[in-house]
TORDREN-209110 format. One record per residue (C-alpha): z, x, y; residue number from 1. Coordinates in steps of 0.25 Angstrom, whole numbers, plus 2048, in hexadecimal, padded with zeros to 3 digits. Last residue first. Layout:
<sites>
w | u | v | i
Z | X | Y | NUM .
...
</sites>
This chain:
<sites>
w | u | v | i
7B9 | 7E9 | 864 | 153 .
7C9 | 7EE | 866 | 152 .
7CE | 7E5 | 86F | 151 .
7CF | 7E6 | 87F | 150 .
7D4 | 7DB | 888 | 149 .
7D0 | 7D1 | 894 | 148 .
7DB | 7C5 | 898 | 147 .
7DC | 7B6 | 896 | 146 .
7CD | 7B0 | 895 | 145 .
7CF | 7A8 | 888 | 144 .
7C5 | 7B4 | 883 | 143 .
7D0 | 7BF | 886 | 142 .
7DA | 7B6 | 87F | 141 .
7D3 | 7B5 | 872 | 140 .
7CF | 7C3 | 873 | 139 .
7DD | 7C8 | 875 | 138 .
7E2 | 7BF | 869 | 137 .
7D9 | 7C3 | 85F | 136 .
7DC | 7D1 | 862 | 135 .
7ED | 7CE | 85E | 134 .
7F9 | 7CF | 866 | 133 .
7F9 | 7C9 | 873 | 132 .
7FC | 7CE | 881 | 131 .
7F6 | 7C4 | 88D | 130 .
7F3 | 7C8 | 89C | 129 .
7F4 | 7D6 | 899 | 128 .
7F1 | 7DD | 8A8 | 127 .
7EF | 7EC | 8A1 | 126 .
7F6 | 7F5 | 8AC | 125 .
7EC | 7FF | 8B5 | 124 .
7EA | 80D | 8B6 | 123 .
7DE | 80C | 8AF | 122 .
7E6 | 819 | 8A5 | 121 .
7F1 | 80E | 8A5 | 120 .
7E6 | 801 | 8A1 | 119 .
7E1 | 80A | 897 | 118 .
7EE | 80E | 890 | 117 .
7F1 | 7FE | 891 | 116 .
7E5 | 7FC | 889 | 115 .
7E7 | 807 | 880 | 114 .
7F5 | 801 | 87C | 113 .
7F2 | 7F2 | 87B | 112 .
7E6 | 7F7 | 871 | 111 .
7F0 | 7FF | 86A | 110 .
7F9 | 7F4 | 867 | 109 .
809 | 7F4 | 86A | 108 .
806 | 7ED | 877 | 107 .
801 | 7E0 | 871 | 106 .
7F2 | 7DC | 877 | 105 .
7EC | 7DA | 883 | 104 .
7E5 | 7D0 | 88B | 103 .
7E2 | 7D5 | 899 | 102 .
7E2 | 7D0 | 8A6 | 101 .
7D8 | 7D6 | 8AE | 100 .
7D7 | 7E2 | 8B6 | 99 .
7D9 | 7EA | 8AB | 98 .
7CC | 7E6 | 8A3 | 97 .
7C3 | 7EF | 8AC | 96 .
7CC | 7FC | 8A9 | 95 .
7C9 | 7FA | 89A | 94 .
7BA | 7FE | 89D | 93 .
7B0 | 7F4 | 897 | 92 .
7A4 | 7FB | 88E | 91 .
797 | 7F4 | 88F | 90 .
798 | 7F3 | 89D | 89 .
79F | 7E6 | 8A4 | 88 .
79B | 7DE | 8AF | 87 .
79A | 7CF | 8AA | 86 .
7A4 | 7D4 | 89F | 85 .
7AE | 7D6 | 8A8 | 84 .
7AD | 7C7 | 8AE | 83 .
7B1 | 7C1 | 8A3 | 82 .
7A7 | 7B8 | 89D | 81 .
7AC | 7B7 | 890 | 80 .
7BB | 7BD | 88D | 79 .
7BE | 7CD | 88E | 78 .
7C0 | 7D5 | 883 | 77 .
7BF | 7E5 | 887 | 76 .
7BA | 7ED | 879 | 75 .
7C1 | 7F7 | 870 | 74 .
7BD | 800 | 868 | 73 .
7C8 | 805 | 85F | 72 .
7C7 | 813 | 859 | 71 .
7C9 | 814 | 847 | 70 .
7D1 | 81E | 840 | 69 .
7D8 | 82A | 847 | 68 .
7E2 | 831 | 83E | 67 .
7F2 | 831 | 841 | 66 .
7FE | 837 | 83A | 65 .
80A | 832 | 840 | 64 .
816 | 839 | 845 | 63 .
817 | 833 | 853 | 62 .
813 | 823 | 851 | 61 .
807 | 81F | 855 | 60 .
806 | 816 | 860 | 59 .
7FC | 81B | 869 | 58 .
7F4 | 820 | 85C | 57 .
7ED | 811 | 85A | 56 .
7F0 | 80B | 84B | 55 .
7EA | 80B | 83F | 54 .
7F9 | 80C | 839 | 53 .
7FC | 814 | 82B | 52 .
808 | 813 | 821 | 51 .
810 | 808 | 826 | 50 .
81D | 804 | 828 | 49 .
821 | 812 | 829 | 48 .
828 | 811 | 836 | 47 .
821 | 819 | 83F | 46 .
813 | 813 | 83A | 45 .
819 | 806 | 83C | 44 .
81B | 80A | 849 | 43 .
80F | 80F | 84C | 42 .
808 | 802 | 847 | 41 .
811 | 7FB | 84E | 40 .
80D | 801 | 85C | 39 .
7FE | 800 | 857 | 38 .
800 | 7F1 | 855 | 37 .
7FE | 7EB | 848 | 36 .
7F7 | 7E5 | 83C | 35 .
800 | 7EA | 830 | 34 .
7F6 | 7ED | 824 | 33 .
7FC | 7EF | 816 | 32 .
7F3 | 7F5 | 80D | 31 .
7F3 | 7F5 | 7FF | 30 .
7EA | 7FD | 7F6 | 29 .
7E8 | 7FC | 7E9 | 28 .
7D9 | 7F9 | 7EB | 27 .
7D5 | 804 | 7F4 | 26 .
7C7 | 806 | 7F4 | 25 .
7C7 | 7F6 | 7F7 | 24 .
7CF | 7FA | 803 | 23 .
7C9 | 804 | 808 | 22 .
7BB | 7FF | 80D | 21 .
7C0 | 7EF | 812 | 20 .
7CC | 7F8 | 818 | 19 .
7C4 | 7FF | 822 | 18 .
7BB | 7F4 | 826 | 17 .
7C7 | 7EA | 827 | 16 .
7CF | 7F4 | 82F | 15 .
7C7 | 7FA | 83B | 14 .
7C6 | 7EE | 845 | 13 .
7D0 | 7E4 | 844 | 12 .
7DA | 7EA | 83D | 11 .
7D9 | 7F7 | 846 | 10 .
7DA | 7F0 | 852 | 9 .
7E5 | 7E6 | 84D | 8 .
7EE | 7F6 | 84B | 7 .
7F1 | 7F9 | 83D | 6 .
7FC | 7F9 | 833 | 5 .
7FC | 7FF | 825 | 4 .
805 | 800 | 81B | 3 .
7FD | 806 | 80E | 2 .
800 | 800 | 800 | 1 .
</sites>
């Protein structure tokens, strides 16, 4: 059996594909994924809850052998018709959301973490109109037209 947590971004992008090929050529194999945060991934890591974390390296915990895997690409998410869109490039800056109000996700995630890194090296504070915990939910709220955000694409 192998403890495993890993962030929603890895989930959701990199872990079907990579266990649909290794599994099978594993058949005894357990594998007990815990969705998580990248806070609680490091400290589940610390803790010896688990026995590897797909997580981001701000939260690893000191001590703990790390190799790179997979890279997010993220994308902004902004509802129908917003005006960005009108004038935007193919590639978006960061700095153009921060003058709106933002959807953002729990603070123990990675994204949440980059995000406000960006906003700091801007020199400006994220203006989070709505937290929430989960992808699904960002975009749900971004298309009811209560904030802009940044998902993995």
């Amino acid at each position: 059996q192998l403890r495993h947590a890993a962030t929603s971004s890895v989930v959701v992008q990199f872990l079907p594909a990579a266990l649909s090929g290794f599994l099978p050529r594993h058949p005894h194999l357990r594998l007990d994924l815990r969705e998580t945060t990248s806070r609680d991934a490091g400290a589940a890591l610390r803790d010896g809850s688990v026995d590897l974390a797909l997580m981001d390296l701000l939260h690893l915990p000191a001590g703990c052998e790390h190799r790179p895997w997979q890279e997010d690409r993220l994308c902004a998410v902004l509802p129908r018709g917003h005006a960005l869109l009108a004038q935007a490039p193919k590639r978006l800056p960061f700095a153009a959301l921060l003058g709106h109000d933002l959807v953002g996700l729990d603070p123990g995630t990675a994204l949440h973490a980059a995000m406000r890194g960006a906003a700091e090296a801007a020199g400006q504070e994220l203006r989070l109109r709505v937290k929430v915990y989960s992808f699904e939910a960002v975009a749900l709220l971004v298309g009811a037209g209560l904030g802009l955000s940044v998902l993995p694409s």
